[in-house]
VEXDREN-2710 file (C-alpha; in Angstrom, 1 decimal):
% VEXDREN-2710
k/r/px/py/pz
1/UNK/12.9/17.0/-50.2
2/UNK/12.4/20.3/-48.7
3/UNK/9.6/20.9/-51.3
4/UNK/7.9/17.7/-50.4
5/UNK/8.0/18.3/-46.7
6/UNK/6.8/21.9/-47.1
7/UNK/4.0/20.8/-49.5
8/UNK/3.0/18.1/-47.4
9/UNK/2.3/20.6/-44.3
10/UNK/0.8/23.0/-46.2
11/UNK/-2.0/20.9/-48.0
12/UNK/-2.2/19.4/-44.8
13/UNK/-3.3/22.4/-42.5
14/UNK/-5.1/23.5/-45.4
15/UNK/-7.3/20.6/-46.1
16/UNK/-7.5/19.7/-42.5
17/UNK/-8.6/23.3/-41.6
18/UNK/-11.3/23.0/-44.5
19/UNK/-12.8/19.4/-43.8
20/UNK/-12.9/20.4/-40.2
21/UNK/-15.7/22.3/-40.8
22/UNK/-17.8/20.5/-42.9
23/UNK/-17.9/17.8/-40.0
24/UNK/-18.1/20.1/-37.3
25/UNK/-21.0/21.9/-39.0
26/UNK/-22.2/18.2/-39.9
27/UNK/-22.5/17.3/-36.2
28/UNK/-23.9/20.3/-34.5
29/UNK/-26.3/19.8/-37.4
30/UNK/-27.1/16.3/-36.7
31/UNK/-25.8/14.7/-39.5
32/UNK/-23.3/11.6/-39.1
33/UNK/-19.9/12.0/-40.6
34/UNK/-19.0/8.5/-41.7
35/UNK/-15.4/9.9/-42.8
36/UNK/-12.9/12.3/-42.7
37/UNK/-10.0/11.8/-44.8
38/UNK/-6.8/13.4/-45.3
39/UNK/-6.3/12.6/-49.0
40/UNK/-8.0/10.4/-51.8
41/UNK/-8.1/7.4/-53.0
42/UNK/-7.1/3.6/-51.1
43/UNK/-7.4/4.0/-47.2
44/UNK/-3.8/3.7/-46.0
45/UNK/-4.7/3.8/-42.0
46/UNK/-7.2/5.2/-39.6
47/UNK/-9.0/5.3/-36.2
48/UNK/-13.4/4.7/-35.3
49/UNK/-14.9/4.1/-31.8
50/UNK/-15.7/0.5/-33.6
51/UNK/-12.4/-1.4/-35.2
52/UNK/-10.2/0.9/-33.2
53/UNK/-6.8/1.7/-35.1
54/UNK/-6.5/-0.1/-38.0
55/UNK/-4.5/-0.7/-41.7
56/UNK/-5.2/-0.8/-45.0
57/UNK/-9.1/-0.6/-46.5
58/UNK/-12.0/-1.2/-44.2
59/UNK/-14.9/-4.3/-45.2
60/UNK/-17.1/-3.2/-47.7
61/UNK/-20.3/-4.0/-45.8
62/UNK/-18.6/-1.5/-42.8
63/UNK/-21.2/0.3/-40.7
64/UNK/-19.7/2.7/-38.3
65/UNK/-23.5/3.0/-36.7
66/UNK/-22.6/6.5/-36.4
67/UNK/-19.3/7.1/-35.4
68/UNK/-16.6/8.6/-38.0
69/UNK/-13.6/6.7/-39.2
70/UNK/-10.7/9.4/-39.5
71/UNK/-8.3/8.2/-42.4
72/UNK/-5.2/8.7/-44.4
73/UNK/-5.7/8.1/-48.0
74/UNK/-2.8/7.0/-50.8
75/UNK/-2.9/10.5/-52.7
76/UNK/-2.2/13.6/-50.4
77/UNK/-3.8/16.4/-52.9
78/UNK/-7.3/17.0/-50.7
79/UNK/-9.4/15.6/-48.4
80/UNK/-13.3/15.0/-47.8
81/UNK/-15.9/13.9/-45.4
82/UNK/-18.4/11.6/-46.2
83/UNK/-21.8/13.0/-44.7
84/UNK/-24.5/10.0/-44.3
85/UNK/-27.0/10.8/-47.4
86/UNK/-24.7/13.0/-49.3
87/UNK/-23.8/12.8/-53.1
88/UNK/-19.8/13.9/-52.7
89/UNK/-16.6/13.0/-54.4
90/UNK/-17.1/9.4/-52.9
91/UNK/-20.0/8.3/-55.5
92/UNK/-21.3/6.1/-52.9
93/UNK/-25.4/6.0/-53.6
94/UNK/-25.8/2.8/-51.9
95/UNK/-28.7/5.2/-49.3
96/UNK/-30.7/6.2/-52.7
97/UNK/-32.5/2.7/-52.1
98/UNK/-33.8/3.2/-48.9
99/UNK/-36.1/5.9/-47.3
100/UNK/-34.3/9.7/-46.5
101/UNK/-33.0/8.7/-42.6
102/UNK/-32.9/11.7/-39.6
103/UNK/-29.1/11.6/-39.7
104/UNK/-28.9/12.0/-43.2
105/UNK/-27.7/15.1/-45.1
106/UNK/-30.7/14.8/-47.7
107/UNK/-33.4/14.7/-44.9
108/UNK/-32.1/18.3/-43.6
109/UNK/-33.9/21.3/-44.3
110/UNK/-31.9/24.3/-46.6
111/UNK/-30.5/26.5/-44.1
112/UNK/-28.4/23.2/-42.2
113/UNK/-27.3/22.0/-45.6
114/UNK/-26.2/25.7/-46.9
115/UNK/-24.3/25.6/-43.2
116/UNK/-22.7/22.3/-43.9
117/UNK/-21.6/23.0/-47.5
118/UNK/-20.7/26.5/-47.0
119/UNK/-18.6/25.3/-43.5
120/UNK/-15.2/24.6/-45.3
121/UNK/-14.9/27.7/-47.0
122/UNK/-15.9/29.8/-43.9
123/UNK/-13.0/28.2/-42.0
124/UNK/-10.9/28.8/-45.0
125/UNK/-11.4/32.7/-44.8
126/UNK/-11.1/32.2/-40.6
127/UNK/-7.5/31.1/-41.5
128/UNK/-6.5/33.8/-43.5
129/UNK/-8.6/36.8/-41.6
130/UNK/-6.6/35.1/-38.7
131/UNK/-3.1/35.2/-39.9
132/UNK/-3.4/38.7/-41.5
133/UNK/-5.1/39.6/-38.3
134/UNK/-2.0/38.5/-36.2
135/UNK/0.2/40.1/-39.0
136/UNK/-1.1/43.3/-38.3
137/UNK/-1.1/43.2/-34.8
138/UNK/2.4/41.4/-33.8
139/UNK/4.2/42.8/-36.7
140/UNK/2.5/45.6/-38.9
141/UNK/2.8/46.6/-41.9
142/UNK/6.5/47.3/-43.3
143/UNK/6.9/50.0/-45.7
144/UNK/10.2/51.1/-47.6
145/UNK/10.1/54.9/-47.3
146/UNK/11.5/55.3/-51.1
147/UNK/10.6/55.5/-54.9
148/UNK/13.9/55.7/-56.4
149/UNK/15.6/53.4/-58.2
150/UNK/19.1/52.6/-56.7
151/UNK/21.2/51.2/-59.9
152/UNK/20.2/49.9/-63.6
153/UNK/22.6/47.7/-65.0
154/UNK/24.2/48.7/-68.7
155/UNK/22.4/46.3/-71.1
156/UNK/19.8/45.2/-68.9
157/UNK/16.1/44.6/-69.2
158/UNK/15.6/47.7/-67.2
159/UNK/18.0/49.5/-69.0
160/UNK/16.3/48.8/-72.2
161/UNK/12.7/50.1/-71.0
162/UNK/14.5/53.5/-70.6
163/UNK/15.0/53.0/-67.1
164/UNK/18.1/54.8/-65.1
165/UNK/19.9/54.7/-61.7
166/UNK/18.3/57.4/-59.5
167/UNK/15.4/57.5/-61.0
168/UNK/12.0/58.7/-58.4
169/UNK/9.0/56.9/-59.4
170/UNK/6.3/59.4/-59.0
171/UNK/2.9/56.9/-60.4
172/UNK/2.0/54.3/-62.2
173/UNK/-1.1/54.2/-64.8
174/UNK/-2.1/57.2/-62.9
175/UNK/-2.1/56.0/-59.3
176/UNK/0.6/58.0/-57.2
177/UNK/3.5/55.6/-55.2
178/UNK/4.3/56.6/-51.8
179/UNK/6.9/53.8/-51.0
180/UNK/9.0/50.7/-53.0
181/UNK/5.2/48.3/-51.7
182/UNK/3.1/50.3/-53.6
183/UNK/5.9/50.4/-56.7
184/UNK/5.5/46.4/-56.9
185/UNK/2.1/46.3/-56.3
186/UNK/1.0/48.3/-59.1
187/UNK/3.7/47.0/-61.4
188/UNK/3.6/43.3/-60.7
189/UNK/-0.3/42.7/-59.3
190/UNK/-2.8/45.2/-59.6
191/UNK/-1.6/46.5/-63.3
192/UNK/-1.7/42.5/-64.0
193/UNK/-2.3/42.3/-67.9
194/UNK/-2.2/45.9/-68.6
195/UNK/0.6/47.9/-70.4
196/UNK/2.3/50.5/-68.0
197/UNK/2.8/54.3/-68.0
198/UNK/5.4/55.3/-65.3
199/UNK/5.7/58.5/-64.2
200/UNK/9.4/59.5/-62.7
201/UNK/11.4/62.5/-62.0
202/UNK/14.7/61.8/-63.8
203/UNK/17.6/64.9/-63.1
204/UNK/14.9/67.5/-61.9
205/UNK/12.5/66.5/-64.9
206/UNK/9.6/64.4/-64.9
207/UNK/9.2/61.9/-67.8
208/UNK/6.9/59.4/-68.2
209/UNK/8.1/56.0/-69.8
210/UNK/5.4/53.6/-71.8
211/UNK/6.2/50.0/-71.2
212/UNK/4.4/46.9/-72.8
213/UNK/3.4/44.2/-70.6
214/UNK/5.0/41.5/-72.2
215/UNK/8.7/43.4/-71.0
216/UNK/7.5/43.3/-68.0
217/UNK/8.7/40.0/-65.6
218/UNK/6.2/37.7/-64.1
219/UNK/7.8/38.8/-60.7
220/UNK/10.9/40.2/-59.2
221/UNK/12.6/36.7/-58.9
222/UNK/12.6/35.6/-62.2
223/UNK/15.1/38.4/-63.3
224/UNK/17.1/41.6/-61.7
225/UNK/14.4/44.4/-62.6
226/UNK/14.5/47.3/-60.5
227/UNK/16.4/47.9/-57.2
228/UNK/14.9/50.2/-54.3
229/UNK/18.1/52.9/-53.2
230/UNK/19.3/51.3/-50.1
231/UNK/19.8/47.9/-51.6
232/UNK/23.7/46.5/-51.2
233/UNK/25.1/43.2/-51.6
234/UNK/26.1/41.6/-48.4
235/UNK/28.3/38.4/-47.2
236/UNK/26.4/35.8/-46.3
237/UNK/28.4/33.1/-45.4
238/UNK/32.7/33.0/-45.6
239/UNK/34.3/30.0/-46.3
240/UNK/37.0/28.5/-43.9
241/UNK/40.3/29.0/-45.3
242/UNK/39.6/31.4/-48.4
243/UNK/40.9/33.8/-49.6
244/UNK/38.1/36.3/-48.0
245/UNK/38.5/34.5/-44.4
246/UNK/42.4/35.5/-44.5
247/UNK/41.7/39.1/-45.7
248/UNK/39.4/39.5/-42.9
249/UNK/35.9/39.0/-44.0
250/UNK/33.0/38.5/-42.2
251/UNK/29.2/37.3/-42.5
252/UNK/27.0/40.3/-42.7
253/UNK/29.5/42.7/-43.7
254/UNK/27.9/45.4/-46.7
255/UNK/30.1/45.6/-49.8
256/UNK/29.6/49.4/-50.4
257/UNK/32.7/49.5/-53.7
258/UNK/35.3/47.2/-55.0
259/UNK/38.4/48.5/-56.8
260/UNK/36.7/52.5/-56.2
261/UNK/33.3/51.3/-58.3
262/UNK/30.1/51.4/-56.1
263/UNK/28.2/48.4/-55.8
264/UNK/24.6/47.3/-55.8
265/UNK/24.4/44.4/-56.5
266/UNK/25.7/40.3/-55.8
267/UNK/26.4/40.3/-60.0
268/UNK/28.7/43.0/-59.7
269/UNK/30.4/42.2/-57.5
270/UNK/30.9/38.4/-59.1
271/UNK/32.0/39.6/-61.7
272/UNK/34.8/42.3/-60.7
273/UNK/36.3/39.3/-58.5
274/UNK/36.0/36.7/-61.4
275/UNK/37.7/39.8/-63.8
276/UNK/40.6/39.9/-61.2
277/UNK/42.2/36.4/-61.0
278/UNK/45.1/36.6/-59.1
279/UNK/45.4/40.0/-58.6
280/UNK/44.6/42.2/-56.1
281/UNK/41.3/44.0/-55.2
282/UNK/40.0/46.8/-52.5
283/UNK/37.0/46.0/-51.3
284/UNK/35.2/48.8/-49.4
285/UNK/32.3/47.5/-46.5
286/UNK/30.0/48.3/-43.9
287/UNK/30.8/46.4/-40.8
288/UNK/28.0/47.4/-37.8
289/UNK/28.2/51.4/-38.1
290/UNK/32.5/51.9/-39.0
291/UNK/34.0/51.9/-43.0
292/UNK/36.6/49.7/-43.6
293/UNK/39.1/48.7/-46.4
294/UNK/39.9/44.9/-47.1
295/UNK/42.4/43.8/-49.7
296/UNK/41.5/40.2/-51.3
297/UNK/43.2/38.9/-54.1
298/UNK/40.6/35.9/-56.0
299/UNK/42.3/32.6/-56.4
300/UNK/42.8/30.9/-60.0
301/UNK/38.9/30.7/-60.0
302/UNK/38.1/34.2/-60.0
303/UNK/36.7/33.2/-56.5
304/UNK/37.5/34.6/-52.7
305/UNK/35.0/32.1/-51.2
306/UNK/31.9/34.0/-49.9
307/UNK/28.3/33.9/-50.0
308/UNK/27.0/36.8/-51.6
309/UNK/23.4/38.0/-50.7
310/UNK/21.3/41.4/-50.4
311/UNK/20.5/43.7/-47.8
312/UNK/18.7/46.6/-47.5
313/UNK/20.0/49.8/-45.6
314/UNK/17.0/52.3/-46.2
315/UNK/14.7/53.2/-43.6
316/UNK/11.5/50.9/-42.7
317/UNK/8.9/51.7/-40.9
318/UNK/5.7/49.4/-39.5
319/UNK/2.4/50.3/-39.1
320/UNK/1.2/48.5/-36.3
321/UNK/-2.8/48.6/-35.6
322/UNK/-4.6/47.5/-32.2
323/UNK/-5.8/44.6/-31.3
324/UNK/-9.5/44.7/-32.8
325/UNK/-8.4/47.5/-35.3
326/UNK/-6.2/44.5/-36.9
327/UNK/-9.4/42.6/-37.5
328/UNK/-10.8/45.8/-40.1
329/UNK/-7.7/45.6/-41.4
330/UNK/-7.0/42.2/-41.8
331/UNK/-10.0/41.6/-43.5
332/UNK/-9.5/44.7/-45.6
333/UNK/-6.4/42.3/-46.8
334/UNK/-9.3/39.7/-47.9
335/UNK/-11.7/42.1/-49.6
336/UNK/-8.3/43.3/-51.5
337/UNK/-7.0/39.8/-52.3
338/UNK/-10.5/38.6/-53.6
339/UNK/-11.0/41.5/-55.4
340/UNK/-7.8/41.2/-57.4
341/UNK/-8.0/37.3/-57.7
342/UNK/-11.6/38.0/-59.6
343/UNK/-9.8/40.6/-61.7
344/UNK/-7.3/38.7/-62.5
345/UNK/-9.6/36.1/-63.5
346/UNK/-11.3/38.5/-65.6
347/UNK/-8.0/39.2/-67.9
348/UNK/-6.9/35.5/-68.0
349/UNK/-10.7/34.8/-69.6
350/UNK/-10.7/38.1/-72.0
351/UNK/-7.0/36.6/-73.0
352/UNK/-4.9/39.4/-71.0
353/UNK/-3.3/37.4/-68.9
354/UNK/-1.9/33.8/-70.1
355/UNK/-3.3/30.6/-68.2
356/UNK/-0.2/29.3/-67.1
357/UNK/1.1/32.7/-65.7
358/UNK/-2.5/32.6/-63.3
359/UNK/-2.6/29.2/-62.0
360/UNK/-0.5/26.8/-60.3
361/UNK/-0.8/23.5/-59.1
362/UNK/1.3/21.2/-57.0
363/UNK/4.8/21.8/-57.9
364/UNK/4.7/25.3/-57.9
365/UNK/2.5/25.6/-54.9
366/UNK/5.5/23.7/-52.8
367/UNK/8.1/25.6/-54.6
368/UNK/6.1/28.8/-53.3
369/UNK/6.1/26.6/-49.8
370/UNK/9.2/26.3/-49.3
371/UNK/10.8/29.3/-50.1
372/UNK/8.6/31.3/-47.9
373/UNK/9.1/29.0/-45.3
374/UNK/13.0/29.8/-45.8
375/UNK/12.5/33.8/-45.8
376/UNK/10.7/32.6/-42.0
377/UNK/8.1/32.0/-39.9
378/UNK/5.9/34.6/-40.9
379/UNK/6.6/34.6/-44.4
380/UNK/5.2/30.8/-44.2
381/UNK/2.2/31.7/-42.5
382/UNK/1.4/34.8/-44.6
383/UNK/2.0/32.6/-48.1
384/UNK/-0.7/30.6/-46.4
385/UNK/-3.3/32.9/-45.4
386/UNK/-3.5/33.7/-49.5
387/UNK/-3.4/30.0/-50.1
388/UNK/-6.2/29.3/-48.2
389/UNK/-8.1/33.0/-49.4
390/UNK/-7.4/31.3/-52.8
391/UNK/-8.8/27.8/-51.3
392/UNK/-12.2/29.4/-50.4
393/UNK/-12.2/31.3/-53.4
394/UNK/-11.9/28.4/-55.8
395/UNK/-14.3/26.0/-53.6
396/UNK/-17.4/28.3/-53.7
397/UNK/-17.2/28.8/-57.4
398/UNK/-20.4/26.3/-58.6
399/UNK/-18.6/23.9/-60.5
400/UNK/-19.4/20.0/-60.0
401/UNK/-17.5/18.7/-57.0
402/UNK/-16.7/21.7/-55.5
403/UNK/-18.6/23.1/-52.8
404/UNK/-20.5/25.9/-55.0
405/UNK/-21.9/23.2/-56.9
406/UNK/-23.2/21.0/-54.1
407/UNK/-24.7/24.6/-53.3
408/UNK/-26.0/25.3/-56.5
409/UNK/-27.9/21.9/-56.6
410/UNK/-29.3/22.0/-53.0
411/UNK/-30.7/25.7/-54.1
412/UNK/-32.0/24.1/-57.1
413/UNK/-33.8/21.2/-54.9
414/UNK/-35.2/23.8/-52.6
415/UNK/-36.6/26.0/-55.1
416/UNK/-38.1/23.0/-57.0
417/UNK/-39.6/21.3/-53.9
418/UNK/-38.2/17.5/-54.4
419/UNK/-34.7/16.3/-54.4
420/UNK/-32.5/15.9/-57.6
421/UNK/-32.4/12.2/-58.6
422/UNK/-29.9/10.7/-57.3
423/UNK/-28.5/9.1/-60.6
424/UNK/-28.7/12.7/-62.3
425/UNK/-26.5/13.9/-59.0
426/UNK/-23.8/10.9/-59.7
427/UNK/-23.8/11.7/-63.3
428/UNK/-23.0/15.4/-62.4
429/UNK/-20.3/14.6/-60.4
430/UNK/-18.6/12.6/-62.1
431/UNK/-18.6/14.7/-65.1
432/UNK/-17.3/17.6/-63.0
433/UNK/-14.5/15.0/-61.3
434/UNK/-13.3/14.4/-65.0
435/UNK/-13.3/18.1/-65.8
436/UNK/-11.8/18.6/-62.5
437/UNK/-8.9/15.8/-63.3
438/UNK/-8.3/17.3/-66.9
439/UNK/-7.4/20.8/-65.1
440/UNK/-5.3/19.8/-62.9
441/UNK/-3.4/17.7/-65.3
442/UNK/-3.1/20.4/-67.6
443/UNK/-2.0/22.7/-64.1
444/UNK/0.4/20.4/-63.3
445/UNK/1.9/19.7/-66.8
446/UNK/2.6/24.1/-67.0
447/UNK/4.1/23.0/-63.4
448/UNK/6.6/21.2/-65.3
449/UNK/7.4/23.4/-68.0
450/UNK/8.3/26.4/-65.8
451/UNK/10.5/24.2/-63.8
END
């Protein structure tokens, strides 16, 4: 439910956001927006100046003389508005019989139907430039002032790179790291499809390790990889009446050792308590700034009844720019996000990077949703300033249907001097819908098979 809810909001300020400014753009343009809906398909509900609020589908022979009839439509994945004299996702041509009207998108000269079309994206990248903006200038940027590894579990996939605890990550494929963002960055996005030459300091030696990028995990969630020093597992919750409540445990308390053995991680410490049922362990934390001792013993389970989580204890410092420096750099974030969404493009189509690995639809974009919307506010709205980059990216490609194509055509009919035939238009479109359909299927299918 929680992925339904947070995928609902997201496509909604996303498509609302992006239709808005077609029809704004429409209207200071003089063009009559017959419709703006949230969604495809059969009309659900919706308000005009004309009917007023009203259910289900409107009459066929409806004219709105003008005024827009704002609707929500049976399948939430998009939106449109219908501009008067358009060719869009509608296929209505029923204006191709009658003379080009003043109101009408096809009686507009090039620079108000560029404006129109282009409208959506533009208040795509406003989105984002506005939320890394804000970013930048109520929060900053946080880097994690270290390169070294904290622990590498025996018999990991870590491990078996050649990886070890305490090891200082000095570069990666050449480019020198200068804190644990730029470590990630360059292992698990900018390096995307490329094998990886790591650079470390290892007991006063530097080394470099060679690493194959199919070892290498999509990202850090799908499996323990490597842990910045300053990393220790935490209590997140204690249950009432356990075992841990009675020895004194409390949420947020750092679990530095158990039994003597340092800790780093929520896995070890599961399993020293599961290896101890019924007898007695020390557990060593971090409660505020004072060392303590607590003495638990696990119940039949192997369990003491706590939440374990991670923490991290290293030093963090922000960047924090002024109010119209945050704009350079918050559009620096754009130039940086395109940029690597082209290259990555570029390695999925020369076969570097697999298909599934670079897209996802749906179901992955409300997993994404909602687990950002978890880690907070800010994490939300950052997941979706790139969703909406990502938006703007994908609508100005010129591909039927999208926005780059309705671009590429009303280029075409500019540079030709007439307009495109309206039945070669509809043939177009609908071609490019069922290619459009196709992909997302196939998106949402690799949706299912990661699940």
């Amino acid at each position: 439910m929680d992925y339904i809810i947070y995928f609902a909001i997201t496509i909604g300020i996303l498509v609302f956001i992006h239709e808005f400014g077609h029809f704004a753009a429409a209207k200071l343009s003089g063009m009559r927006a017959d419709v703006f809906a949230i969604g495809f398909g059969k009309r659900l509900f919706g308000w005009n100046r004309k009917t007023g609020f009203t259910f289900g589908e409107l009459p066929k022979d409806f004219d709105g003389e003008g005024h827009t009839d704002y609707r929500l439509c049976l399948l939430p994945l998009g939106g449109y508005v219908k501009i008067a004299g358009m060719v869009d996702e509608s296929m209505d041509a029923e204006f191709a019989d009658r003379p080009p009207q003043p109101w009408e998108f096809r009686a507009k000269p090039l620079l108000p139907k560029v404006f129109v079309i282009t409208a959506g994206v533009i208040m795509n990248l406003l989105l984002a430039w506005l939320i890394f903006w804000g970013a930048n200038f109520f929060q900053g940027k946080p880097f994690t002032d270290t390169t070294t590894i904290a622990y590498v579990e025996a018999n990991s996939l870590a491990d078996s790179l050649g990886f070890k605890s305490g090891d200082k990550i000095l570069s990666i494929n050449g480019k020198q790291v200068n804190n644990w963002e730029d470590v990630r960055n360059e292992i698990f996005i900018n390096t995307l499809g490329e094998d990886l030459s790591i650079s470390l300091v290892r007991n006063n030696e530097t080394i470099t390790l060679s690493i194959p990028r199919n070892k290498i995990p999509d990202d850090e969630s799908q499996a323990m990889f490597l842990l910045p020093e300053g990393v220790k597992p935490a209590v997140g919750e204690v249950l009432k009446d356990s075992p841990a409540e009675k020895a004194g445990f409390k949420s947020s308390d750092i679990l530095l050792a158990v039994n003597d053995d340092p800790v780093f991680t929520p896995k070890q410490v599961t399993q020293i308590i599961s290896s101890n049922k019924g007898s007695e362990i020390k557990v060593k934390i971090l409660r505020d700034k004072d060392t303590t001792q607590l003495a638990v013993i696990p119940n039949d389970e192997g369990k003491i009844g706590v939440a374990i989580g991670t923490v991290f204890t290293g030093k963090v410092h922000y960047t924090t720019y002024g109010f119209f420096e945050s704009f350079y750099y918050g559009w620096l974030d754009i130039v940086r996000m395109t940029d690597l969404t082209f290259s990555m493009l570029g390695k999925v189509f020369s076969g570097n990077i697999e298909f599934k690995k670079a897209f996802g639809g749906p179901i992955k974009i409300a997993q994404y949703a909602a687990k950002s919307a978890d880690s907070g506010l800010s994490s939300f709205l950052y997941f979706l300033a790139l969703l909406s980059l990502s938006l703007a990216i994908l609508n100005i490609m010129p591909f039927p249907v999208l926005d780059g194509g309705h671009l590429v055509m009303i280029i075409v009919e500019s540079i030709i001097g007439r307009e495109i035939p309206v039945k070669i238009k509809l043939a177009i479109q609908q071609v490019g819908m069922v290619l459009l359909l196709l992909l997302m299927a196939f998106i949402v299918y690799n949706d299912i098979l990661s699940l």
